[in-house]
N, C-alpha and C positions, 0 to 999 in steps of 0.2 A: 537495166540494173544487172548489176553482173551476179556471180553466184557466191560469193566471198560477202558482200552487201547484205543477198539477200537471207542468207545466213544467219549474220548479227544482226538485223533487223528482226527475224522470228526468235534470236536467243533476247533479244532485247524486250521483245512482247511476253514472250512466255516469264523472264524473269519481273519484270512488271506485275502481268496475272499472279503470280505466288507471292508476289509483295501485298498486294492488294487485298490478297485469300489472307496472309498469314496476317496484317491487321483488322482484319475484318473479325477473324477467328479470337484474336488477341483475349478482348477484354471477355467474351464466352470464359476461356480457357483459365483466365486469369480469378473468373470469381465461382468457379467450379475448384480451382485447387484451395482458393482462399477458404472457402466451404470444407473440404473435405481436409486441413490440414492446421487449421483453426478450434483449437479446444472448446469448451467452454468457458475454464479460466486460462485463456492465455501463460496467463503468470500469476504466482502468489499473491502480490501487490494487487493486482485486478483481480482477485476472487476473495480477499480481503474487504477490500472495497464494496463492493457486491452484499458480504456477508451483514457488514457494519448498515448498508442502505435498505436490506432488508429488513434488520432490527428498526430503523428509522418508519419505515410504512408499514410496522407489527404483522410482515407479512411469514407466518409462522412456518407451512412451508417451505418457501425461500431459503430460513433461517436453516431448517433442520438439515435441507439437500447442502448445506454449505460445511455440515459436520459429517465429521469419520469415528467410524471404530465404537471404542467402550466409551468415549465423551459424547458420542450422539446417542445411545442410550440410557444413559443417565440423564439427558436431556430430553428425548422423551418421554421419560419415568415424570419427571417434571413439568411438563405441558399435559399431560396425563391426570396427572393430580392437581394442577389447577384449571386445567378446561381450557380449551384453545381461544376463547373469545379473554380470558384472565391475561392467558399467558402475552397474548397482541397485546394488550396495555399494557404490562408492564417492559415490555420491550418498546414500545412508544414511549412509553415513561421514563425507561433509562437513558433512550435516545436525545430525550431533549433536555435533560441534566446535563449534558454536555455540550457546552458552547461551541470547541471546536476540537478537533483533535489533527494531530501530525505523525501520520506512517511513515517509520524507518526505513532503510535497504532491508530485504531481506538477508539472513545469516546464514549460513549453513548449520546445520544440529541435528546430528543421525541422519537417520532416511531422509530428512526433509528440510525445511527452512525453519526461520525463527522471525516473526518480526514484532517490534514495539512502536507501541503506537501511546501515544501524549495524549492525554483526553482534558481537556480544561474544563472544570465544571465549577459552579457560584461559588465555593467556599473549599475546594480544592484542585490542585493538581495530580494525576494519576498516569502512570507506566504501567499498562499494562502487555507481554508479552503473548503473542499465540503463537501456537506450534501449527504447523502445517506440513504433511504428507503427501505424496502425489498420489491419486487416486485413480484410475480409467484414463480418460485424457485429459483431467483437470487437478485440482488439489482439494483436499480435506482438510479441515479444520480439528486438531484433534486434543488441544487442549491448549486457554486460557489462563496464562498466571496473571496474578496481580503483585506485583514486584516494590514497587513505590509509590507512596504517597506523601504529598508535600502541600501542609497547609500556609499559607502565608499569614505573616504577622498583621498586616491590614485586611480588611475587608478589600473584594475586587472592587474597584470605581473608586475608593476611597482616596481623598487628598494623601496626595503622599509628603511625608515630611523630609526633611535633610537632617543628617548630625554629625556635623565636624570629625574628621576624625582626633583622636585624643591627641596626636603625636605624628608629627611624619618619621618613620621607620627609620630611616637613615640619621636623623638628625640626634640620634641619641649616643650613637658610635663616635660622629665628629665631635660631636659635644665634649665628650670624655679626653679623647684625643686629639687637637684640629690637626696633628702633626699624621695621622691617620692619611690621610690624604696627599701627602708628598711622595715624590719618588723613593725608592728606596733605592741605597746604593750597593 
């Protein structure tokens, strides 16, 4: 073997070893940054989520680590005064007044986002907006509006009926005029 050979035959080992080392090391290195670089809410959207599925398993806790500022004090002023075993019902209780709900994109609004979320529940619809702030490495929830509500003319599940309309729109202009419809010159 000449010395030119045996050369690229040791650059060709050794770069091999370092292939081998660097996926080996890969998925360590990979779930070590995901760990350290990974918040606790990611994003508004996922710590939304979160807040709402806490209220679902009235796990009071949960709920309060998901609030910021003077809206989480006033909200534990109120788990306070009803007792924390009160307060899990009725957040399980509001939780399943609601059929289903639909989270918006988050908005931008001051410091933070905005997002509204669609709540359907038996005998209304409701928009409600939360504010959220970035807090440490995640977000806080720092206040709740209730924006809109929409009851429907039927009951939900109800037959629904049809009603003509009175008049098609247009037909009352050609009516008047049929010459309305020609070219002009």
């Amino acid at each position: 073997m000449t010395r030119a050979a045996g050369n690229r035959a040791a650059a060709l080992a050794a770069t091999v070893a370092i292939l081998a080392l660097m996926i080996r090391l890969a998925p360590a290195r990979h779930d070590r940054a995901a760990a350290v670089k990974t918040p606790a809410s990611a994003s508004p959207t996922q710590h939304l989520e979160r807040f709402l599925d806490s209220a679902r398993r009235g796990d009071v806790s949960a709920y309060l680590d998901s609030l910021g500022g003077d809206f989480r004090d006033r909200v534990e002023r109120e788990v306070d005064e009803a007792g924390r075993a009160a307060f899990a019902d009725r957040l399980r209780l509001a939780a399943r007044a609601s059929k289903s709900h639909a989270v918006f994109a988050p908005e931008p609004a001051g410091d933070g986002v905005a997002i509204a979320v669609d709540s359907v529940q038996a005998d209304r619809q409701a928009r409600s907006v939360y504010r959220l702030e970035p807090a440490g490495p995640g977000w806080r929830i720092v206040a709740i509006e209730r924006t809109q509500e929409l009851f429907p003319r039927s009951a939900r599940g109800a037959v629904a009926t049809y009603a003509a309309p009175e008049a098609n729109p247009m037909s009352s202009a050609v009516d008047a005029d049929p010459k309305a419809l020609e070219p002009s010159e």
